[in-house]
ZAPAZA-782638 format. One record per atom (N, C-alpha, C): residue in one letter; residue number from 1; z, y, x. Coordinates in nm, 2 decimals. Example, Ala and Ser with C-alpha at 12.3 -4.5 7.8 and 13.67 -1.06 7.14 Angstrom:
% ZAPAZA-782638
<node code="a" pos="1" zz="0.78" yy="-0.57" xx="1.32"/>
<node code="a" pos="1" zz="0.78" yy="-0.45" xx="1.23"/>
<node code="a" pos="1" zz="0.78" yy="-0.33" xx="1.32"/>
<node code="s" pos="2" zz="0.71" yy="-0.22" xx="1.28"/>
<node code="s" pos="2" zz="0.71" yy="-0.11" xx="1.37"/>
<node code="s" pos="2" zz="0.79" yy="0.00" xx="1.29"/>
//
This chain:
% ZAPAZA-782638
<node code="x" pos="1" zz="-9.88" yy="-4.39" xx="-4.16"/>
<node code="x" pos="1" zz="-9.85" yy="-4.48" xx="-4.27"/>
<node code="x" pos="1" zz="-9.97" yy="-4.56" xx="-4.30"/>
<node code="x" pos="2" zz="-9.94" yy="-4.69" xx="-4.32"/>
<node code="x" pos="2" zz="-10.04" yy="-4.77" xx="-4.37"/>
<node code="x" pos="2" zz="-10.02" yy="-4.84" xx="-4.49"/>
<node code="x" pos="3" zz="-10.15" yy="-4.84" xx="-4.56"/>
<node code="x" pos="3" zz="-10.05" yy="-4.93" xx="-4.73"/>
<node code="x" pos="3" zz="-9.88" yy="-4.88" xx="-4.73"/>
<node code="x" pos="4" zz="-9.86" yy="-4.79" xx="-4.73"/>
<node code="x" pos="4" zz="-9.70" yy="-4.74" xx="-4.78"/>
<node code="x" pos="4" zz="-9.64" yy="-4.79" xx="-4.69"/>
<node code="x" pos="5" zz="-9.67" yy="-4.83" xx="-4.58"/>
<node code="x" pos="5" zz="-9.57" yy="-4.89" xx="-4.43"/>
<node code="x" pos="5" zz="-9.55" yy="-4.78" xx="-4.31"/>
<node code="x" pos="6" zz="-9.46" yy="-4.74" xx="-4.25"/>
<node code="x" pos="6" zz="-9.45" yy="-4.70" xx="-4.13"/>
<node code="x" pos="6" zz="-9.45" yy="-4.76" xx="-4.02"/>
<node code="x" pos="7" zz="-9.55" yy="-4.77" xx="-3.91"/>
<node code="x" pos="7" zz="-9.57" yy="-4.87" xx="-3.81"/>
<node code="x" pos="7" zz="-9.57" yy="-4.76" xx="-3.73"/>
<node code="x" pos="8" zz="-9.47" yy="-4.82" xx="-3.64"/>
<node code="x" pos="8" zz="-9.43" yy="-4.73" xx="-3.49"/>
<node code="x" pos="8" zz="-9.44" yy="-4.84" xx="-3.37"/>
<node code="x" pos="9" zz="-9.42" yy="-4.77" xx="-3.27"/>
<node code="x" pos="9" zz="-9.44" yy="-4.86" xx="-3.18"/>
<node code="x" pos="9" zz="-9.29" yy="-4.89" xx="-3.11"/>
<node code="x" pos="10" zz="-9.31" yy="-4.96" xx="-3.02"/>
<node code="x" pos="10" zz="-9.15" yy="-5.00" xx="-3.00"/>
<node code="x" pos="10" zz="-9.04" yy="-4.94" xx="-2.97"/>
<node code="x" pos="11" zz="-9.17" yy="-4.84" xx="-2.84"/>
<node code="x" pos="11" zz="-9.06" yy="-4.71" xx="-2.78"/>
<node code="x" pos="11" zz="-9.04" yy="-4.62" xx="-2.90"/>
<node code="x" pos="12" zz="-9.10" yy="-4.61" xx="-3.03"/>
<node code="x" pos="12" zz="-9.07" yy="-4.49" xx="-3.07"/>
<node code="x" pos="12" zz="-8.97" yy="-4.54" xx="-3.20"/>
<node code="x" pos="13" zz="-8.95" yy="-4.67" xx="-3.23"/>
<node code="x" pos="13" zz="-8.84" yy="-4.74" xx="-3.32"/>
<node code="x" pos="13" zz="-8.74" yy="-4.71" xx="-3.20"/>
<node code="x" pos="14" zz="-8.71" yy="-4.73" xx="-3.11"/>
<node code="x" pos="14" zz="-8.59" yy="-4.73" xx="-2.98"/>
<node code="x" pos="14" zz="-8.59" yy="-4.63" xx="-2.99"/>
<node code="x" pos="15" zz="-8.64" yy="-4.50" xx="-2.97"/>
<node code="x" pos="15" zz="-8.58" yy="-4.37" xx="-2.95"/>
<node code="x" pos="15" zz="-8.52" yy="-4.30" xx="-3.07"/>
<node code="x" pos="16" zz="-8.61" yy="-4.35" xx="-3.22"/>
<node code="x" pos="16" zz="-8.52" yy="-4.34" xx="-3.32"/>
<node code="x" pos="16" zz="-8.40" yy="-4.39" xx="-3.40"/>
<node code="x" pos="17" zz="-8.38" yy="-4.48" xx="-3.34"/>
<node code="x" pos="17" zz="-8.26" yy="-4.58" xx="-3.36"/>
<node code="x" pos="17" zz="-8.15" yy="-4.49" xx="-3.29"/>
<node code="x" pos="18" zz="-8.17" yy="-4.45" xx="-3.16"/>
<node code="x" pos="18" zz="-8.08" yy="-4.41" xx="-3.01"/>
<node code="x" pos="18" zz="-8.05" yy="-4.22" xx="-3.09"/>
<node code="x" pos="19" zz="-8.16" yy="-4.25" xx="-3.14"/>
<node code="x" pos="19" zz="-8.11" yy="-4.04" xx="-3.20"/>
<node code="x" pos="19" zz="-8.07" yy="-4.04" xx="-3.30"/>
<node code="x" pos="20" zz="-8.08" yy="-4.14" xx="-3.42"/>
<node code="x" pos="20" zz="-8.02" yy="-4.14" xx="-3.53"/>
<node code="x" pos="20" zz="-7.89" yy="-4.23" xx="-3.61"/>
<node code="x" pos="21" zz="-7.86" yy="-4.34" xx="-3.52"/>
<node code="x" pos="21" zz="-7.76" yy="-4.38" xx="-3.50"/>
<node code="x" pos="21" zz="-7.59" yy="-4.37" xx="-3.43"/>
<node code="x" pos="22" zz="-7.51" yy="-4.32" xx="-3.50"/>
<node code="x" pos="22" zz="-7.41" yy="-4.28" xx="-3.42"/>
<node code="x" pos="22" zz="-7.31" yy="-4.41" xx="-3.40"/>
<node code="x" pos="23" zz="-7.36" yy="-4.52" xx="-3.43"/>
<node code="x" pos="23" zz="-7.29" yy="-4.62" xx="-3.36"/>
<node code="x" pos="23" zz="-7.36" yy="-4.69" xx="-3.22"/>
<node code="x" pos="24" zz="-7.45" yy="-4.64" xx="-3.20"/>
<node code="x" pos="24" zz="-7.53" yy="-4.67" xx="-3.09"/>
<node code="x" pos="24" zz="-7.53" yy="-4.57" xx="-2.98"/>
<node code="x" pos="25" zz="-7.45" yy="-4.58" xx="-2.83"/>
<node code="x" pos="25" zz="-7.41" yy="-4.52" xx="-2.75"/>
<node code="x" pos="25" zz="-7.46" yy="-4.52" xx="-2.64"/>
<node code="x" pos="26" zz="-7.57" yy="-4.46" xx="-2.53"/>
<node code="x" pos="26" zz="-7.55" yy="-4.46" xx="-2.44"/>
<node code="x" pos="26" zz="-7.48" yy="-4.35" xx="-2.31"/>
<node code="x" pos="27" zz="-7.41" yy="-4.43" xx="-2.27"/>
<node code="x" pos="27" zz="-7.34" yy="-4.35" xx="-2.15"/>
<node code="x" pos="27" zz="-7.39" yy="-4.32" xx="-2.05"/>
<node code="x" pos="28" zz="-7.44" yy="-4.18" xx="-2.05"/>
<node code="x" pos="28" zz="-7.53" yy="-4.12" xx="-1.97"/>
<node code="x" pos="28" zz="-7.46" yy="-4.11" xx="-1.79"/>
<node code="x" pos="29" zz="-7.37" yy="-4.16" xx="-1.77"/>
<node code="x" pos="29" zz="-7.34" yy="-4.17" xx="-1.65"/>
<node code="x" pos="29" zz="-7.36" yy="-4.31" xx="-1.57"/>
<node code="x" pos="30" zz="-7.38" yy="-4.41" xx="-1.64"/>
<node code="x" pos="30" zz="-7.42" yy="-4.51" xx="-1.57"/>
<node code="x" pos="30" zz="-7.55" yy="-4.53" xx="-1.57"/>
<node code="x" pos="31" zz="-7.60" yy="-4.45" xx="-1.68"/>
<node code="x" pos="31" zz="-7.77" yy="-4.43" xx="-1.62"/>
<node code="x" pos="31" zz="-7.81" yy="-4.33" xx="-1.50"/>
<node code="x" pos="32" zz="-7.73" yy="-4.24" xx="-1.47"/>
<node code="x" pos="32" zz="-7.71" yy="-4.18" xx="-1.37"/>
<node code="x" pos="32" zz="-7.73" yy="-4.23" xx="-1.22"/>
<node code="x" pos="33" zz="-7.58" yy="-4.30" xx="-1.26"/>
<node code="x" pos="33" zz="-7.51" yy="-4.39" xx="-1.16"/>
<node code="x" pos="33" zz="-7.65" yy="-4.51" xx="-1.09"/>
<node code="x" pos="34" zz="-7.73" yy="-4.58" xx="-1.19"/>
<node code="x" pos="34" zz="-7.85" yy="-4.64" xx="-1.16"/>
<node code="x" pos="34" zz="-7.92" yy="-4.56" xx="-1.08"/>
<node code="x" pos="35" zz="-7.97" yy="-4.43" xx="-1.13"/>
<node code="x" pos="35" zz="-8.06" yy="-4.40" xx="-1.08"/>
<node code="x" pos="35" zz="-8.06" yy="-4.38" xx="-0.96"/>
<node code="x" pos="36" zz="-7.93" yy="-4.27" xx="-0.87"/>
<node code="x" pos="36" zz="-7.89" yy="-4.25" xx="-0.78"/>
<node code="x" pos="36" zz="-7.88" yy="-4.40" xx="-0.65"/>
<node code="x" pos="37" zz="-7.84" yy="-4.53" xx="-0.73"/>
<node code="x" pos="37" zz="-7.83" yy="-4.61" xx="-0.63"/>
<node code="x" pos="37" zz="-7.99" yy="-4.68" xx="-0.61"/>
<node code="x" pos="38" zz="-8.10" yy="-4.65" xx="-0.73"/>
<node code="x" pos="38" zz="-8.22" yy="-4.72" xx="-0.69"/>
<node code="x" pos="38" zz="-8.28" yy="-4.58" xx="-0.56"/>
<node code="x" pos="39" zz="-8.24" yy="-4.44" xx="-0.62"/>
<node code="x" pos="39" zz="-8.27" yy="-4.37" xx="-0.48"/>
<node code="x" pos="39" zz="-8.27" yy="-4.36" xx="-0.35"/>
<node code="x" pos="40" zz="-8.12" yy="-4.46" xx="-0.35"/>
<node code="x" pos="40" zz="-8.06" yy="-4.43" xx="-0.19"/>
<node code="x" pos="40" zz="-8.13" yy="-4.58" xx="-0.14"/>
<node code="x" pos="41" zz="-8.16" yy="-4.66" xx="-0.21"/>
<node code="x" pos="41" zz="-8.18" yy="-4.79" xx="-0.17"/>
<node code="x" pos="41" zz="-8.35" yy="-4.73" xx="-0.11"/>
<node code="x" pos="42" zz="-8.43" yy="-4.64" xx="-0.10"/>
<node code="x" pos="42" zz="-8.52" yy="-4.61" xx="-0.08"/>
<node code="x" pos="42" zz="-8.51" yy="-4.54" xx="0.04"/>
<node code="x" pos="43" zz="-8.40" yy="-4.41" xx="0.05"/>
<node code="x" pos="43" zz="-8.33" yy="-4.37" xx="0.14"/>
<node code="x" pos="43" zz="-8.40" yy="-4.43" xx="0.34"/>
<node code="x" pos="44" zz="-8.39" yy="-4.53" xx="0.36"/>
<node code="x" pos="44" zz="-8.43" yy="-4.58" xx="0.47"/>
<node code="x" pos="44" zz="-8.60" yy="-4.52" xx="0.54"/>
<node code="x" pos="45" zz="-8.65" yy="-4.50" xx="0.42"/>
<node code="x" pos="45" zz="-8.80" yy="-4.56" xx="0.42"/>
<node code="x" pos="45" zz="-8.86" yy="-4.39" xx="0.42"/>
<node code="x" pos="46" zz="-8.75" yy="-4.27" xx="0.40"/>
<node code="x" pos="46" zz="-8.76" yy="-4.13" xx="0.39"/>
<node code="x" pos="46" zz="-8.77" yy="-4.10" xx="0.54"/>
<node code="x" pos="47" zz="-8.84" yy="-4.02" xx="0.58"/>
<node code="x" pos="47" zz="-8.88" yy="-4.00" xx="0.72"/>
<node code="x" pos="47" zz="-8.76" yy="-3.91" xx="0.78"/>
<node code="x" pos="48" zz="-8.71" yy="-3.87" xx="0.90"/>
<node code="x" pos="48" zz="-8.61" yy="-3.83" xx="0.97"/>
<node code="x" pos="48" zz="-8.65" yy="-3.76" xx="1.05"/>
<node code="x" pos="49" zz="-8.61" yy="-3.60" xx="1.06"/>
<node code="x" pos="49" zz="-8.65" yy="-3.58" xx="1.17"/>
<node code="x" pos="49" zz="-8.51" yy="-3.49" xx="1.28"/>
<node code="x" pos="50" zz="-8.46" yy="-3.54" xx="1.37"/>
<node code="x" pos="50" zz="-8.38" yy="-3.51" xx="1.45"/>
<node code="x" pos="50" zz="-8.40" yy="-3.42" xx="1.55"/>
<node code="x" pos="51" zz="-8.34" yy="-3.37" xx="1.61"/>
<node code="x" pos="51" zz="-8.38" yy="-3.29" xx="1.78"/>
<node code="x" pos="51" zz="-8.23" yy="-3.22" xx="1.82"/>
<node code="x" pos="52" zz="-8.25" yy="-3.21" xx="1.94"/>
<node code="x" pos="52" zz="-8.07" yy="-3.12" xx="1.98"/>
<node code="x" pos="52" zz="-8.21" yy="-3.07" xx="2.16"/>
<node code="x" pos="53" zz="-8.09" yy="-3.02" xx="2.17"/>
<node code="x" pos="53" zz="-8.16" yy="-2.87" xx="2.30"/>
<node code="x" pos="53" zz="-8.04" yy="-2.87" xx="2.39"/>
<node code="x" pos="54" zz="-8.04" yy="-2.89" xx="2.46"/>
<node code="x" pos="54" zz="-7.93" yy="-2.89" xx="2.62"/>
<node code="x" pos="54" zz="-7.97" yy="-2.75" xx="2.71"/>
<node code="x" pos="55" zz="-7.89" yy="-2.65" xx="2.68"/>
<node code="x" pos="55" zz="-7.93" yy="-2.54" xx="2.77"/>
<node code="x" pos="55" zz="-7.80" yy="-2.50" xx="2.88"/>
<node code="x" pos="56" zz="-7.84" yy="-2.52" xx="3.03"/>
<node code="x" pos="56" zz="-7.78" yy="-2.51" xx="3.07"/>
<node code="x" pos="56" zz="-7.85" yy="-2.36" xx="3.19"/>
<node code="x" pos="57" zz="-7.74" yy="-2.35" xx="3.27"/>
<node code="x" pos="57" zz="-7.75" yy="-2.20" xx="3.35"/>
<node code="x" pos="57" zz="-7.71" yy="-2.25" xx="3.50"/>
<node code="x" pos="58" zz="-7.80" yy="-2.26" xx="3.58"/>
<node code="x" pos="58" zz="-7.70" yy="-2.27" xx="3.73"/>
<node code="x" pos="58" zz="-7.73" yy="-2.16" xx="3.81"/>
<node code="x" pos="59" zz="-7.60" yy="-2.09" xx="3.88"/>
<node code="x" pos="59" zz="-7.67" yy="-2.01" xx="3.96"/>
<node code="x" pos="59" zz="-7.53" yy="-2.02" xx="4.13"/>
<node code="x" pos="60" zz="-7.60" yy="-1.98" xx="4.20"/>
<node code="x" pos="60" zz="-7.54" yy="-2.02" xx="4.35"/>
<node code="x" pos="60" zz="-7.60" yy="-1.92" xx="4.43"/>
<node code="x" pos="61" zz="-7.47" yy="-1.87" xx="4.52"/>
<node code="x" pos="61" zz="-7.54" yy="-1.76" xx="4.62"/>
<node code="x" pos="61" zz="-7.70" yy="-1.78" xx="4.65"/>
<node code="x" pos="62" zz="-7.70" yy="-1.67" xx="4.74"/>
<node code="x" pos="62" zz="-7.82" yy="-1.73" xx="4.83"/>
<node code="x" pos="62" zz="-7.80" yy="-1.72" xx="4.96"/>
<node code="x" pos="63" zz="-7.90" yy="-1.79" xx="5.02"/>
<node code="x" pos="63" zz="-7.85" yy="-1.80" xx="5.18"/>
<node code="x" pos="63" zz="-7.92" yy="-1.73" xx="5.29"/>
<node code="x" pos="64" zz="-7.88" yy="-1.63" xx="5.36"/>
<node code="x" pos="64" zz="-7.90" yy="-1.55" xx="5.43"/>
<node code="x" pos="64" zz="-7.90" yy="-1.60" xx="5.60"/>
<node code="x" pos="65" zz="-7.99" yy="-1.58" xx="5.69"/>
<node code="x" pos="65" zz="-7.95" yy="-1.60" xx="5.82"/>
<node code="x" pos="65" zz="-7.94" yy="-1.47" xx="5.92"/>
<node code="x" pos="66" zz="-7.86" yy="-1.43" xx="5.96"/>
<node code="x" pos="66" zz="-7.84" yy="-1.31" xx="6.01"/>
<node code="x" pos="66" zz="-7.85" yy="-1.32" xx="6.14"/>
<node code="x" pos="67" zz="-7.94" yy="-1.23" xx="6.22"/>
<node code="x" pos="67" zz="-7.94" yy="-1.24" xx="6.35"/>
<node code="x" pos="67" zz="-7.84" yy="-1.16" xx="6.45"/>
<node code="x" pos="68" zz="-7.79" yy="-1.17" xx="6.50"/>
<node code="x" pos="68" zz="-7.68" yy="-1.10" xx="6.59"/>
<node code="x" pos="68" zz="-7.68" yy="-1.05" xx="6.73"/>
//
């Protein structure tokens, strides 16, 4: 307080306005909803990492020459 004044700063008039007013609403799902779409919009630029493994088995007589 100064000279009998309360001087806040802006964010802290906004946050007491938003906690102490019950006509003042925000709907915490569309701030959600924001946040999640500025995430995914980043999504591309997140590194990837892939791989797959092909295992295969061959097996075939063998070949014999027999003398007679």
């Amino acid at each position: 307080m100064i000279d009998g004044r309360l001087h806040l700063r802006l964010q802290d008039a906004v946050r007491l306005a938003l906690e102490n007013n019950s006509n003042i609403r925000i709907e915490e799902t569309q701030v959600e909803a924001q946040k999640f779409s500025l995430l995914g919009a980043y999504k591309p630029f997140d590194p990837l990492i892939q791989s797959s493994a092909n295992i295969n088995r061959l097996s075939y007589s063998g070949y014999s020459r027999c003398k007679a």
